[in-house]
Phi, psi and omega in degrees: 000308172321290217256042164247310151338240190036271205306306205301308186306296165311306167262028160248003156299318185268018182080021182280117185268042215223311183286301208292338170303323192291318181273351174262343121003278185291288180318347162274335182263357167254334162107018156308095173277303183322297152002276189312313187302334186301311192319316195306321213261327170289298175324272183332295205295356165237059166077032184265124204282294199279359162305317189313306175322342209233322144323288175332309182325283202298283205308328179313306166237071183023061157268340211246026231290129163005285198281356150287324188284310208281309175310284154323322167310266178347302201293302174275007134314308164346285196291258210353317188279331170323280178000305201272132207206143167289345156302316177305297198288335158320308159303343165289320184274318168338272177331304189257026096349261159013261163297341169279337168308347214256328203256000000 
């Protein structure tokens, strides 16, 4: 398990947002809040729900300050809004158009 950390640890040094979930994962489960809230904090600001979600948790019981919550909330506003696009949302409804001729 140490040298599955390891690995996890390097490729979220190198921007994995796949690592950093993996590591709040374990760090919740070792009871590592701090841990948890950095990673979380990566995940969320780039447009991840239920990390936010779960940062919102922690300030709900003051782990968290306002202003790390309000920064990050921003960051993953940020991404979200990247997302959007009118080509996107045409193809969704195109894509569920679609799947309903199918079914």
């Amino acid at each position: 398990m140490s040298k599955a950390l390891e690995f996890y640890e390097v490729a979220a040094k190198k921007g994995s947002l796949e690592a950093h979930k993996e590591l709040s994962k374990f760090h919740k489960r070792s009871g590592n809040v701090a841990e948890v809230i950095k990673h979380s904090k990566v995940v969320a600001s780039a447009g991840d729900k239920e990390a936010m979600d779960s940062l919102m948790s922690a300030y709900g019981y003051k782990l968290l300050s306002k202003e790390d919550l309000a920064q990050t909330l921003r960051a993953h506003q940020a991404s979200n809004d990247l997302m959007k696009s009118k080509d996107r949302d045409h193809a969704r409804v195109v894509s569920n158009h679609q799947r309903q001729l199918n079914e």
